[in-house]
PyMOL Python script that loads the backbone (N, CA, C, O; Angstrom):
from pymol import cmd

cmd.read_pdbstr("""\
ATOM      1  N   UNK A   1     106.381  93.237  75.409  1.00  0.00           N
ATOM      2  CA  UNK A   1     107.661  93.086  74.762  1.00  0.00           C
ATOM      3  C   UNK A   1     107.570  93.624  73.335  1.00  0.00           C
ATOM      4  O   UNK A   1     106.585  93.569  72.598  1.00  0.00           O
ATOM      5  N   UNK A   2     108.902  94.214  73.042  1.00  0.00           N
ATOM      6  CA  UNK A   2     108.306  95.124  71.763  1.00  0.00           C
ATOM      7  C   UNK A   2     109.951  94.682  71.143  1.00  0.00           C
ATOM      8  O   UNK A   2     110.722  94.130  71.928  1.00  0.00           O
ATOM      9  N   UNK A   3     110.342  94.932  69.892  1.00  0.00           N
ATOM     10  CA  UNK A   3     111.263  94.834  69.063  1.00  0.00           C
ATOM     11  C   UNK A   3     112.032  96.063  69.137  1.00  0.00           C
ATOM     12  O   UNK A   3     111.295  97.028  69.337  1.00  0.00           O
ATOM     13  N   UNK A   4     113.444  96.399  69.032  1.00  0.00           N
ATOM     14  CA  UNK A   4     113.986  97.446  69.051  1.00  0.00           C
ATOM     15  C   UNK A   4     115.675  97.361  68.375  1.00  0.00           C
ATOM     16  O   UNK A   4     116.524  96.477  68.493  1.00  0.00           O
ATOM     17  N   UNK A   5     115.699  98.319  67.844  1.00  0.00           N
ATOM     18  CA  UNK A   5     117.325  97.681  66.379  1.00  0.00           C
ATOM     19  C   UNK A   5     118.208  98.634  67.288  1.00  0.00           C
ATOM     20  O   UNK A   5     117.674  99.667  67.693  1.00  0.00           O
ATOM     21  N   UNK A   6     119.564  98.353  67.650  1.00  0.00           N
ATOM     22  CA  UNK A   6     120.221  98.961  67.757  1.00  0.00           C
ATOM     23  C   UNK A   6     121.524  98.721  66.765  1.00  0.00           C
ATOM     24  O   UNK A   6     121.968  97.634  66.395  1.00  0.00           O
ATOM     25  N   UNK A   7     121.906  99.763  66.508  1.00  0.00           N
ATOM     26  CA  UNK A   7     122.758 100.230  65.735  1.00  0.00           C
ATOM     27  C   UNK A   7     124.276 100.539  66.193  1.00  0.00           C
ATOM     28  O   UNK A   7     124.321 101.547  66.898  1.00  0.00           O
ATOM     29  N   UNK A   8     125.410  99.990  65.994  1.00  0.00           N
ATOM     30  CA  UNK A   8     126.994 100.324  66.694  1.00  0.00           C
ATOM     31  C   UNK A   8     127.443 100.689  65.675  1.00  0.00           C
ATOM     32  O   UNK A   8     127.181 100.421  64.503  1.00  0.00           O
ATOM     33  N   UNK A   9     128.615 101.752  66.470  1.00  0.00           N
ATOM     34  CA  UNK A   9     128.956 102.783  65.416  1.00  0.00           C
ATOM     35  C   UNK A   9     130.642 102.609  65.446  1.00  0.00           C
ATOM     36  O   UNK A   9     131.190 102.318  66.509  1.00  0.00           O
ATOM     37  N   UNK A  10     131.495 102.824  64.092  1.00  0.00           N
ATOM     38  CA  UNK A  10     132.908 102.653  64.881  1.00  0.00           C
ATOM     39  C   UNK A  10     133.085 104.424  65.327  1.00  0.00           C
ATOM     40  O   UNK A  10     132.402 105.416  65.580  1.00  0.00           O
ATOM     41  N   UNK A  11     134.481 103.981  65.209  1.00  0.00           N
ATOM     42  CA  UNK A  11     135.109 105.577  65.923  1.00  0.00           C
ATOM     43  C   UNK A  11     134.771 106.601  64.735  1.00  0.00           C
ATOM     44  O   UNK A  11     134.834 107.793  65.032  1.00  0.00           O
ATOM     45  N   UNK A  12     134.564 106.402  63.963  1.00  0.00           N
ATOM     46  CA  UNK A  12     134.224 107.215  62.539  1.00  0.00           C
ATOM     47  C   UNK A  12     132.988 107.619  62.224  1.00  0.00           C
ATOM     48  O   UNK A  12     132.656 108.128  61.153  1.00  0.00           O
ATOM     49  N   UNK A  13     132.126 107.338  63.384  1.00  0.00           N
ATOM     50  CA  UNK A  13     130.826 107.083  62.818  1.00  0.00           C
ATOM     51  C   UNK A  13     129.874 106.548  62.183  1.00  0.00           C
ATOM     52  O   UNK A  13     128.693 106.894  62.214  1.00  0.00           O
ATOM     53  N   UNK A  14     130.418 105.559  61.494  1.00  0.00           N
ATOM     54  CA  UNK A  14     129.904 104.577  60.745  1.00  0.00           C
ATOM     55  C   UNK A  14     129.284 103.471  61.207  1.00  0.00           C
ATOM     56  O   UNK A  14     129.893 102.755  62.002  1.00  0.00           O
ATOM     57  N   UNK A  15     127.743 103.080  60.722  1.00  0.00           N
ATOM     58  CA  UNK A  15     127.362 101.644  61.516  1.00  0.00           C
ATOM     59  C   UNK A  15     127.917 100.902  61.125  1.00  0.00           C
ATOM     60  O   UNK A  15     128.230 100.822  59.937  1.00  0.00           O
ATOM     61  N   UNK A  16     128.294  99.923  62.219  1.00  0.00           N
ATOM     62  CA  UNK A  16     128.986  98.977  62.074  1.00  0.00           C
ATOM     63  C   UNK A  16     128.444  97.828  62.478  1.00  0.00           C
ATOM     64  O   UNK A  16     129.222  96.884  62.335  1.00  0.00           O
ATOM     65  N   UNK A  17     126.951  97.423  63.125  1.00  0.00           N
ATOM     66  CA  UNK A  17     126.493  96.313  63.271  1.00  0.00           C
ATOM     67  C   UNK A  17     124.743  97.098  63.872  1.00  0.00           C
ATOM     68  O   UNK A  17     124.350  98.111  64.451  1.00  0.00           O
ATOM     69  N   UNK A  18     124.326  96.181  63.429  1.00  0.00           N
ATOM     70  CA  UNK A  18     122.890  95.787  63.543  1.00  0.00           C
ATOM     71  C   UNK A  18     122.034  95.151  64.067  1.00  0.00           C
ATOM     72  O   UNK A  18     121.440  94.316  63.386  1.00  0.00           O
ATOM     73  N   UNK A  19     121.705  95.331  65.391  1.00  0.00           N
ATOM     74  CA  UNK A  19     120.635  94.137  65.722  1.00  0.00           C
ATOM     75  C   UNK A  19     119.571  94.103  65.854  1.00  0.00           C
ATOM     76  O   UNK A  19     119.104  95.214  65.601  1.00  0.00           O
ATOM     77  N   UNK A  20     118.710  93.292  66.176  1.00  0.00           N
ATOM     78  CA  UNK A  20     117.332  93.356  66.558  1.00  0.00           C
ATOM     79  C   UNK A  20     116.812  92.399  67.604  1.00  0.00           C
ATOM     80  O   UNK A  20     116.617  91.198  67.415  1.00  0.00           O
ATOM     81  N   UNK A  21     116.571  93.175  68.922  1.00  0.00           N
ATOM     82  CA  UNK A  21     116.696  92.733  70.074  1.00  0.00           C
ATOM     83  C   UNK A  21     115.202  93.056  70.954  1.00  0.00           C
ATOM     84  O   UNK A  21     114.855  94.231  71.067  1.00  0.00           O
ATOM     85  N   UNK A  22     114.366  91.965  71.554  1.00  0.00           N
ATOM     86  CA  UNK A  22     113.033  92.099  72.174  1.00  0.00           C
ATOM     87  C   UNK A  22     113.482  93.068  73.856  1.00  0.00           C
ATOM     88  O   UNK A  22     114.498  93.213  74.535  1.00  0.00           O
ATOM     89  N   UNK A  23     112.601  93.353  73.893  1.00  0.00           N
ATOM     90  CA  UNK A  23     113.005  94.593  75.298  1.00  0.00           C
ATOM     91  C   UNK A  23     111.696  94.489  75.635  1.00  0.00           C
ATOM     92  O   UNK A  23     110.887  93.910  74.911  1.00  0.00           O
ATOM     93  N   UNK A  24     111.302  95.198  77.081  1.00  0.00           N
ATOM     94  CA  UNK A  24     110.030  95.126  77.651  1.00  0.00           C
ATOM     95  C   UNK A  24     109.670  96.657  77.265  1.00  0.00           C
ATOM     96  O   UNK A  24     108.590  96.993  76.780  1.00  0.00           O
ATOM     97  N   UNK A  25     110.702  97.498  77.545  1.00  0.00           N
ATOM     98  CA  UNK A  25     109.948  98.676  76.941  1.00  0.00           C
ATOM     99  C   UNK A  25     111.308  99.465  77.038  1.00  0.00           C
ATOM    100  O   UNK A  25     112.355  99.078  77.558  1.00  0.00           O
ATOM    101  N   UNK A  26     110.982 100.947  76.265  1.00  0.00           N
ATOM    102  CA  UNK A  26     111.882 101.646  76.044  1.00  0.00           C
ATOM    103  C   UNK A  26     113.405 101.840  77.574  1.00  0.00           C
ATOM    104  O   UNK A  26     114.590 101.728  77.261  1.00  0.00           O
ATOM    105  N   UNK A  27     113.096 102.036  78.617  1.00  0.00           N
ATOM    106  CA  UNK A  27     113.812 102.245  79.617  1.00  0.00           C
ATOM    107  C   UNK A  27     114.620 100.762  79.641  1.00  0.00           C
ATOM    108  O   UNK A  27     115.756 100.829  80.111  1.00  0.00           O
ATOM    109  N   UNK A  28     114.173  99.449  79.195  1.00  0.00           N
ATOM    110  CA  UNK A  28     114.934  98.186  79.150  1.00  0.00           C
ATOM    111  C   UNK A  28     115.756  98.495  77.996  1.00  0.00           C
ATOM    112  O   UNK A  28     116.986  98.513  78.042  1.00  0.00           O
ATOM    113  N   UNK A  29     115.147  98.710  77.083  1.00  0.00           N
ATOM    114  CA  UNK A  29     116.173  99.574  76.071  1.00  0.00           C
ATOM    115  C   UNK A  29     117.491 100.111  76.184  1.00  0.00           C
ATOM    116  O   UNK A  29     118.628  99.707  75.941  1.00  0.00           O
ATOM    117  N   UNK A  30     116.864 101.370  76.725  1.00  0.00           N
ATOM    118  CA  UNK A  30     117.969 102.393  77.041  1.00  0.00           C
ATOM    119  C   UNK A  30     119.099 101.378  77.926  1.00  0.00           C
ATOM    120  O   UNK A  30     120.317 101.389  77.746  1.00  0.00           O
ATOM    121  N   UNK A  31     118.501 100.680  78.727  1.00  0.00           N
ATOM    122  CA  UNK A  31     119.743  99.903  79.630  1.00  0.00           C
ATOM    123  C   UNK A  31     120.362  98.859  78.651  1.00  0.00           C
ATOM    124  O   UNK A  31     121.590  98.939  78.674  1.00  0.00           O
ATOM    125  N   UNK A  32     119.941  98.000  77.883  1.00  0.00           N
ATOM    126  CA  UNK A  32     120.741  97.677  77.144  1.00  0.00           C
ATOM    127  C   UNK A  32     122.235  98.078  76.277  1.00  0.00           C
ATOM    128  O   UNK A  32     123.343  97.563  76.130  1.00  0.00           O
ATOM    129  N   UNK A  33     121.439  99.452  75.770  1.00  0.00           N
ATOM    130  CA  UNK A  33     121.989 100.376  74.862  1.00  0.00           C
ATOM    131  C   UNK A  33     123.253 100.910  75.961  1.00  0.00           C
ATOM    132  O   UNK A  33     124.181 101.469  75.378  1.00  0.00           O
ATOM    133  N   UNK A  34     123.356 100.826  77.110  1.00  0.00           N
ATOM    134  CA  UNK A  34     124.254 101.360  77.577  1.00  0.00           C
ATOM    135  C   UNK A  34     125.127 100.209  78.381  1.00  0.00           C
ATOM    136  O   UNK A  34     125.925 100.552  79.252  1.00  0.00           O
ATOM    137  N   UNK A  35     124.898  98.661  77.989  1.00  0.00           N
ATOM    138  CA  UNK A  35     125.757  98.224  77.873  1.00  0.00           C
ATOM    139  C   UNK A  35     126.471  97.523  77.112  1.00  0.00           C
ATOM    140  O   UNK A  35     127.461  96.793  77.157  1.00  0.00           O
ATOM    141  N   UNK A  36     125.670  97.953  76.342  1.00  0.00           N
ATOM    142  CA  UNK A  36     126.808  97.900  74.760  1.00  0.00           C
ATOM    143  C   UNK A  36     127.615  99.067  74.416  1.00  0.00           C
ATOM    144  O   UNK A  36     128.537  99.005  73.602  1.00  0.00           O
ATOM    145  N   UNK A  37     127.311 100.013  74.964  1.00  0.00           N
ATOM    146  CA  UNK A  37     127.952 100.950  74.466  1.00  0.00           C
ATOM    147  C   UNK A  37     129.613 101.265  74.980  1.00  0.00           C
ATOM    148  O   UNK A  37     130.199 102.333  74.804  1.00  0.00           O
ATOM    149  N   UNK A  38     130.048 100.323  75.497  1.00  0.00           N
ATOM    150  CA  UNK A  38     131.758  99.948  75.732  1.00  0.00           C
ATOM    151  C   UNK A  38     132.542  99.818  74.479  1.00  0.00           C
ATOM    152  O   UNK A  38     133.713 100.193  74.543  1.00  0.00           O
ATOM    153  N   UNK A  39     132.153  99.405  73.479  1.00  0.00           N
ATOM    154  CA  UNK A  39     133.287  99.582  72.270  1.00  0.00           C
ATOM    155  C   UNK A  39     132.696 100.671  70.820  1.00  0.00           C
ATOM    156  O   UNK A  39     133.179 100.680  69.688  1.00  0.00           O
ATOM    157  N   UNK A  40     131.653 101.417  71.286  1.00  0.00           N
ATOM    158  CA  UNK A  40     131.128 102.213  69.995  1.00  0.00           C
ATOM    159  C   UNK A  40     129.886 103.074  70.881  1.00  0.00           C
ATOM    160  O   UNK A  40     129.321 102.737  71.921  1.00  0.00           O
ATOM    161  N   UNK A  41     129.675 104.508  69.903  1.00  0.00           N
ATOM    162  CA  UNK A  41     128.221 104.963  70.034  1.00  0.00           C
ATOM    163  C   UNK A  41     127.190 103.811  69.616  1.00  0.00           C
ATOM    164  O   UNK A  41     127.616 102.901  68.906  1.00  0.00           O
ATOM    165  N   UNK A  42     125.794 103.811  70.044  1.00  0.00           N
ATOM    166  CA  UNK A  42     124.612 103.293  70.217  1.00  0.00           C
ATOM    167  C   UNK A  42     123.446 103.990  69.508  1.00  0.00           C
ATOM    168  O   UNK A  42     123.215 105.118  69.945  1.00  0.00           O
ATOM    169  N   UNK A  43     122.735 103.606  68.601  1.00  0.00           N
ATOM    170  CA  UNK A  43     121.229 104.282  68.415  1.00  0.00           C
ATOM    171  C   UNK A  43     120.653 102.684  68.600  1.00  0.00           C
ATOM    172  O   UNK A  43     120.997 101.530  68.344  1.00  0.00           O
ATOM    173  N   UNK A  44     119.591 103.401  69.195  1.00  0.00           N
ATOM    174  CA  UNK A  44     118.497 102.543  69.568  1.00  0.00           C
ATOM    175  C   UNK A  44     117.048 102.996  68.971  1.00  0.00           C
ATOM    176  O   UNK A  44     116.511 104.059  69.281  1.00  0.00           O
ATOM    177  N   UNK A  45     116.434 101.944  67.980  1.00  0.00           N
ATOM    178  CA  UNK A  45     115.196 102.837  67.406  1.00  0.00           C
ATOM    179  C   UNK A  45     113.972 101.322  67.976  1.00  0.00           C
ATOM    180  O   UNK A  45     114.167 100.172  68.369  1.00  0.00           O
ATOM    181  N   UNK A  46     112.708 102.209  67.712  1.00  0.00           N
ATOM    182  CA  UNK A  46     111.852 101.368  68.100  1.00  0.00           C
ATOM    183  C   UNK A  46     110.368 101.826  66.606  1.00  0.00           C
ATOM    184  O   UNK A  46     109.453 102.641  66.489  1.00  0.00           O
ATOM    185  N   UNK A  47     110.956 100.723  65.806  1.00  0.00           N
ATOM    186  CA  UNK A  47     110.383 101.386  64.549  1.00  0.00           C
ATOM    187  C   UNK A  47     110.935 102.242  63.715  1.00  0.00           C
ATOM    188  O   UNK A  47     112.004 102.050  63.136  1.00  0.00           O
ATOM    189  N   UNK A  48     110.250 103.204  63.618  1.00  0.00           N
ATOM    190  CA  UNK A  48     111.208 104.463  62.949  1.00  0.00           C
ATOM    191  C   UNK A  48     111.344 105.617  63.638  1.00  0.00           C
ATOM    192  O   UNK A  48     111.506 106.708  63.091  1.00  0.00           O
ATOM    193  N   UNK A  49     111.279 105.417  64.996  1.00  0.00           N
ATOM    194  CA  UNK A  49     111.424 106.104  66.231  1.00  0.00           C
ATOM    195  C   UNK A  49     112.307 106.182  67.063  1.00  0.00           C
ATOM    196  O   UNK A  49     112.295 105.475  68.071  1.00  0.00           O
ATOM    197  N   UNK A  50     113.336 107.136  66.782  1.00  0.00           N
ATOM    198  CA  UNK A  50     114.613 107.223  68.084  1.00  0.00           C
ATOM    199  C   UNK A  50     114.793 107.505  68.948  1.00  0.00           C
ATOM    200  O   UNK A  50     114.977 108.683  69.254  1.00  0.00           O
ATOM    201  N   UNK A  51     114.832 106.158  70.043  1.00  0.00           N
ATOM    202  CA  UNK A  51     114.649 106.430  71.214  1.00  0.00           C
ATOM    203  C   UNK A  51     115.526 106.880  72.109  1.00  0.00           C
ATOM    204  O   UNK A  51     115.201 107.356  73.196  1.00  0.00           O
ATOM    205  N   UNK A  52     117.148 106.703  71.537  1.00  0.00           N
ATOM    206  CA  UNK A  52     118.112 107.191  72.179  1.00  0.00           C
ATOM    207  C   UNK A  52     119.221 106.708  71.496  1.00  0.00           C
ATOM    208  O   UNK A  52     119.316 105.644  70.885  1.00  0.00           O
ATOM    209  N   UNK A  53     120.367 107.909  71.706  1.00  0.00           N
ATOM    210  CA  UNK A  53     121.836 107.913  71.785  1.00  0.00           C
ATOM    211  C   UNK A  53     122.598 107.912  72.912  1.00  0.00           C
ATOM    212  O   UNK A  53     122.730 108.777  73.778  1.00  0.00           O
ATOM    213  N   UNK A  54     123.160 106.664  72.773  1.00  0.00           N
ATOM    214  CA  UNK A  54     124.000 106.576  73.671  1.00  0.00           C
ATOM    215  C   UNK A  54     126.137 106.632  73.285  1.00  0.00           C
ATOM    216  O   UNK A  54     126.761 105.914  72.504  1.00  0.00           O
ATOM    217  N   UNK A  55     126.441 107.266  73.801  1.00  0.00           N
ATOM    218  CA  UNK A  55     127.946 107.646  73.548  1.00  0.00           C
ATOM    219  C   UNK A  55     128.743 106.592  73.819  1.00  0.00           C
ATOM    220  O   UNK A  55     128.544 105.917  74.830  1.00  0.00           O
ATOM    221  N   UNK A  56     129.697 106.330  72.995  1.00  0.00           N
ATOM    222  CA  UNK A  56     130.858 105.723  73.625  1.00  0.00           C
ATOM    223  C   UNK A  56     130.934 105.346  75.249  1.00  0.00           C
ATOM    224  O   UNK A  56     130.915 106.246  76.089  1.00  0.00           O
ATOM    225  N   UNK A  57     131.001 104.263  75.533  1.00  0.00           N
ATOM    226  CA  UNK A  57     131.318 104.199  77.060  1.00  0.00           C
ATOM    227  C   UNK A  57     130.145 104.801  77.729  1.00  0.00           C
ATOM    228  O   UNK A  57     130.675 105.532  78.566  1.00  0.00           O
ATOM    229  N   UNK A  58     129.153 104.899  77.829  1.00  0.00           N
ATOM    230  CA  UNK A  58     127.521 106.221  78.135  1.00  0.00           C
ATOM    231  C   UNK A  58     128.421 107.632  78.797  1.00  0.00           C
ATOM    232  O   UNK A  58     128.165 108.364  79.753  1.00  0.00           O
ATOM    233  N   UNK A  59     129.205 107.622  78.124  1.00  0.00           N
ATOM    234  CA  UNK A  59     130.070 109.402  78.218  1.00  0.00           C
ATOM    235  C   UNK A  59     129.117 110.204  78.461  1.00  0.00           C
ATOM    236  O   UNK A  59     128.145 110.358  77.722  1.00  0.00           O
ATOM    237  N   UNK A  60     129.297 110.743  79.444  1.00  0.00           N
ATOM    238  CA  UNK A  60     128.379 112.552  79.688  1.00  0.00           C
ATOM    239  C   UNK A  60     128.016 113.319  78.545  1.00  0.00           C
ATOM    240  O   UNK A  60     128.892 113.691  77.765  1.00  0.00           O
ATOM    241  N   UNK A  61     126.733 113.612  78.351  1.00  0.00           N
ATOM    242  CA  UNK A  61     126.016 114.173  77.632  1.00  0.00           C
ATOM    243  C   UNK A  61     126.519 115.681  77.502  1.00  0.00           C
ATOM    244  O   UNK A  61     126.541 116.281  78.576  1.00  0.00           O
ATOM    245  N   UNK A  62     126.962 116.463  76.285  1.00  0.00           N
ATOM    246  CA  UNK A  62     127.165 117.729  76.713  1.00  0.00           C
ATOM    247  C   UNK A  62     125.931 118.860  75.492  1.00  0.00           C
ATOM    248  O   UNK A  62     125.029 118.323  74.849  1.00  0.00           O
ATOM    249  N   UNK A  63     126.144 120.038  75.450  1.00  0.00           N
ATOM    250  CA  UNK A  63     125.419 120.500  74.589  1.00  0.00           C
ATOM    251  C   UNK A  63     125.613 120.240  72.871  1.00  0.00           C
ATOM    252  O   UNK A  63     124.549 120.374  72.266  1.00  0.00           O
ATOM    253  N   UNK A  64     126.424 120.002  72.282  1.00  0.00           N
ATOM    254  CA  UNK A  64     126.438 119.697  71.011  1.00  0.00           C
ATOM    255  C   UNK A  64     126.012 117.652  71.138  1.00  0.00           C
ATOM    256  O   UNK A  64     126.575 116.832  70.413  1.00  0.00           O
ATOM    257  N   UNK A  65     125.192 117.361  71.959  1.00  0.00           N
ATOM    258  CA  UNK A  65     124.556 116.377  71.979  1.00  0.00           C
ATOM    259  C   UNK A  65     123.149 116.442  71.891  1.00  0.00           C
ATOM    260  O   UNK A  65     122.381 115.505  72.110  1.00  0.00           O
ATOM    261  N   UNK A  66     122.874 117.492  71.587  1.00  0.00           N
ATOM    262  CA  UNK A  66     121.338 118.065  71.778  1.00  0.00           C
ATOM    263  C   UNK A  66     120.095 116.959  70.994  1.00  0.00           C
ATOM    264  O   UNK A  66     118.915 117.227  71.219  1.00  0.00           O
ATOM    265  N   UNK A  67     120.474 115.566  69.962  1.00  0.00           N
ATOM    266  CA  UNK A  67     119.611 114.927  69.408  1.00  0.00           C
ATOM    267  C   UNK A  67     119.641 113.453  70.292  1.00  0.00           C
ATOM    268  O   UNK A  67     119.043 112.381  70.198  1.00  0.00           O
ATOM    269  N   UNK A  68     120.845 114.113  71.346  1.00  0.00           N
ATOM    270  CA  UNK A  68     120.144 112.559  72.277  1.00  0.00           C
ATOM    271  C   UNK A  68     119.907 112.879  73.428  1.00  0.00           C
ATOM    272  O   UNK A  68     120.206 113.954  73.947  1.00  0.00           O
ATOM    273  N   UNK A  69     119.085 111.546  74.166  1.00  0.00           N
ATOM    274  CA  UNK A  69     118.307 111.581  75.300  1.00  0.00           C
ATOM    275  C   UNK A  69     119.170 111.967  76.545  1.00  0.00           C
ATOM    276  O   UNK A  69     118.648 112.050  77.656  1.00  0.00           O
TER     277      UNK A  69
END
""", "prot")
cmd.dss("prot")
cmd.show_as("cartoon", "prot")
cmd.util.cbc("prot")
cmd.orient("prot")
């Protein structure tokens, strides 16, 4: 079990909340991160390590998404 902050964003981009949440590992992560991600984008770090962006709603990834997973 490891520590991991995720970050919510409003429609503007702006963080808008902060947490810090125990996960078993990055892929428990990522599933978290994508169900929060119903009212805002998602970063999920593990340290100072970003493990993923997740979109609004986990919206389809397109090419000007190129810094997330």
């Amino acid at each position: 079990m490891s520590f991991y902050s995720f970050r919510s964003f409003d429609l503007r981009g702006v963080v808008a909340l902060s947490q810090n949440l125990t996960c078993r590992d990055d892929l428990d992560a990522l599933a978290e991160g994508v169900r929060r991600s119903g009212k805002g984008a998602i970063e999920i770090w593990h340290g100072v390590r970003l493990v993923a962006r997740v979109k609004l709603g986990n919206a389809p990834l397109d090419a000007g998404d190129a810094r997330c997973l």
